[in-house]
C-alpha positions as CSV (number, residue, x, y, z in Angstrom):
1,X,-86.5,-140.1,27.3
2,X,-85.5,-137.1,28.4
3,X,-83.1,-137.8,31.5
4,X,-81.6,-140.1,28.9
5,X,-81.5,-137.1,26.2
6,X,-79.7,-134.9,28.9
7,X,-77.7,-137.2,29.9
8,X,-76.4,-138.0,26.5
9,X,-76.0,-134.0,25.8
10,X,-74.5,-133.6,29.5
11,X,-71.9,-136.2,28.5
12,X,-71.2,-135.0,25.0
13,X,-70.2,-131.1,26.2
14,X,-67.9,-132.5,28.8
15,X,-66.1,-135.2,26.0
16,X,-65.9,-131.9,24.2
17,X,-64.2,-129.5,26.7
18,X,-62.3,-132.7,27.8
19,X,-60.5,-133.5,24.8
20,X,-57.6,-130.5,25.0
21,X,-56.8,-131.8,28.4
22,X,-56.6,-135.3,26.9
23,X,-55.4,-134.6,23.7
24,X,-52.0,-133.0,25.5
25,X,-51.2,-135.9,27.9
26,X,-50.5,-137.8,24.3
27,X,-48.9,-134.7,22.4
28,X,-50.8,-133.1,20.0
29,X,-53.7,-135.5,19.7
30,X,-51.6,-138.7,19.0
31,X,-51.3,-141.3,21.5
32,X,-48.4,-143.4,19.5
33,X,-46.3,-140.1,18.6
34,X,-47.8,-139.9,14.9
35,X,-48.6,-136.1,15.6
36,X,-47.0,-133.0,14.2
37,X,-44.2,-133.9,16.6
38,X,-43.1,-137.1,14.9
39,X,-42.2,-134.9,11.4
40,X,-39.1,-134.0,13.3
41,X,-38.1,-137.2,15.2
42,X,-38.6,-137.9,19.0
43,X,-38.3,-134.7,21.2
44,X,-37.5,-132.4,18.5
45,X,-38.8,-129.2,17.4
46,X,-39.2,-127.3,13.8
47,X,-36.9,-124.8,15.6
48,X,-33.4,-124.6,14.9
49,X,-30.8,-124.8,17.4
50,X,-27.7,-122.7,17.7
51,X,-24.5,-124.7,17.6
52,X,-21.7,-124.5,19.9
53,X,-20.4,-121.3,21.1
54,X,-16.3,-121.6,19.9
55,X,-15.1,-119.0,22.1
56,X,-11.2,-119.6,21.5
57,X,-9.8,-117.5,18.9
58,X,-8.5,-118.3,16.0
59,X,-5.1,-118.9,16.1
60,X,-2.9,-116.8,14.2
61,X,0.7,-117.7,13.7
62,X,3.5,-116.3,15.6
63,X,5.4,-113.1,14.9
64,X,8.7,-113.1,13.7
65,X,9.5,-111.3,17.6
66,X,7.6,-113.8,19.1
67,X,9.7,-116.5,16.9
68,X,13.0,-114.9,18.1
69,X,11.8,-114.2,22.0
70,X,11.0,-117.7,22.0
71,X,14.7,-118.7,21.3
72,X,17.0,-116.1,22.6
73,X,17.5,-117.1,26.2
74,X,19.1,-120.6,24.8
75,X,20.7,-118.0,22.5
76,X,21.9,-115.8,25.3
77,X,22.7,-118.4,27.5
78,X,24.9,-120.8,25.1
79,X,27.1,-118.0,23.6
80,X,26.8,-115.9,27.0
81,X,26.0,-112.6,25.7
82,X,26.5,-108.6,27.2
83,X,23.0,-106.9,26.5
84,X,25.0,-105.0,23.1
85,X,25.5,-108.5,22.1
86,X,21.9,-109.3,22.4
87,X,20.5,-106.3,21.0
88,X,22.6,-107.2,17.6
89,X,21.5,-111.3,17.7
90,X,17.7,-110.3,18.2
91,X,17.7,-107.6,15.3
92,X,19.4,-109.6,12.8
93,X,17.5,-112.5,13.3
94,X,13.9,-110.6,13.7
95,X,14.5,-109.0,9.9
96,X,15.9,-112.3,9.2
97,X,13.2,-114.5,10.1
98,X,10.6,-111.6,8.8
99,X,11.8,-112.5,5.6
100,X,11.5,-115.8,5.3
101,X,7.5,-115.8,6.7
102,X,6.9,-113.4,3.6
103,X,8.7,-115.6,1.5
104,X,6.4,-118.4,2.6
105,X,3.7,-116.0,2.2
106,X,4.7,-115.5,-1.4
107,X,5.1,-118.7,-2.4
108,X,7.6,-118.5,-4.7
109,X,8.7,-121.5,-6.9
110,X,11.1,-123.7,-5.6
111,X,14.7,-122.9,-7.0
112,X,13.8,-119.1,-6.9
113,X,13.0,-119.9,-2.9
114,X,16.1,-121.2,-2.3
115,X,18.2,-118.9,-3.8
116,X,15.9,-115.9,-1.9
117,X,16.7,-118.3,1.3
118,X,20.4,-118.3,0.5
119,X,20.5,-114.3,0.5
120,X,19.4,-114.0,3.4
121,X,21.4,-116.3,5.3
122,X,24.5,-114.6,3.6
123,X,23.4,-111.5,5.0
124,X,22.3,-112.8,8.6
125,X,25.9,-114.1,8.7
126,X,27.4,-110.7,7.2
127,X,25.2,-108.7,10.5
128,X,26.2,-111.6,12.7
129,X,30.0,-111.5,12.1
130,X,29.9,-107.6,12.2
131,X,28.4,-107.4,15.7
132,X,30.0,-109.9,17.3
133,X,33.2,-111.4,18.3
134,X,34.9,-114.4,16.0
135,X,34.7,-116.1,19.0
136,X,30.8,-115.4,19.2
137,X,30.1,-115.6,16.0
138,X,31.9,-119.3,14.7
139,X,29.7,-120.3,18.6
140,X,26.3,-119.1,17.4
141,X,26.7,-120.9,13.8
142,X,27.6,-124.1,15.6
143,X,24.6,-123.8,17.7
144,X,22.8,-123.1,14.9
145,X,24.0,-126.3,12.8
146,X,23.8,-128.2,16.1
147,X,19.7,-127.6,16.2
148,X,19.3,-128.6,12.5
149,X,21.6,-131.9,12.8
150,X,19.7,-133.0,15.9
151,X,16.2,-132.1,14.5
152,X,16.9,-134.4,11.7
153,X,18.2,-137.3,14.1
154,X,14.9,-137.1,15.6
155,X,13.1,-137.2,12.6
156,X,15.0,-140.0,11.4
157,X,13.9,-141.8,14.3
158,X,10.3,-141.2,13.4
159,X,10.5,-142.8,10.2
160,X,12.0,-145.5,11.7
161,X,9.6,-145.9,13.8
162,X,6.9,-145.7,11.7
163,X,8.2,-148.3,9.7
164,X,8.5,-151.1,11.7
């Protein structure tokens, strides 16, 4: 009765110390995932995660000299400008297109817009005409109605497009 008794008590301490070990071969004491785990779904932990590191800046809209850099060697190049020449065409149309991004920025209503558009193309053209030649100047606002007329074309296109 003894041998039996120790055996029984021998047997008992080692299902005792052995049940940590066997207890984390099925996660936390569960051997069909009902544990602590399962609150949190397969694999996942109570501990938040940090999401994606977005390391591109946030882009911020051009400059009115980043507008005009972007555009004067067509500029140059089409009306074949001396660097006086280019000087005047890049000043002009950096205050030119300065106002019109804080006009958007305003948001003004629509008729009061225009008319605030319309001033300062009147004085663009006054500048323009000033510092260059006739010549120059009637080139430039060809160019310039040439870009509008084929930018609608293509949008025309679009639609078109679109539609069927």
């Amino acid at each position: 009765m003894k041998t039996t008794q120790t055996l029984f008590f021998i047997s008992l301490l080692i299902g005792v110390f052995a049940i940590g070990e066997v207890s984390a071969q099925y996660g936390y004491g569960s051997p069909y995932g009902y544990g602590s785990r399962s609150l949190y779904g397969r694999g996942r932990t109570a501990i938040p995660q940090a999401g994606p590191v977005d390391n591109q800046k946030e882009e911020t809209p051009p400059t009115a000299e980043e507008i005009v850099d972007e555009q004067m060697p067509s500029i140059t190049e089409a009306l074949e400008l001396d660097p006086f020449e280019q000087a005047v065409v890049r000043t002009t149309l950096v205050q030119s297109v300065q106002q019109r991004i804080e006009l958007q920025i305003l948001q003004l209503e629509p008729l009061k817009m225009k008319s605030e558009v319309e001033k300062i193309k009147r004085r663009q053209d006054a500048e323009l005409k000033a510092g260059l030649s006739e010549e120059k100047f009637n080139a430039f606002m060809e160019l310039q109605e040439n870009r509008f007329k084929a930018t609608k074309k293509k949008k025309r296109k679009k639609n078109k497009k679109n539609k069927d």
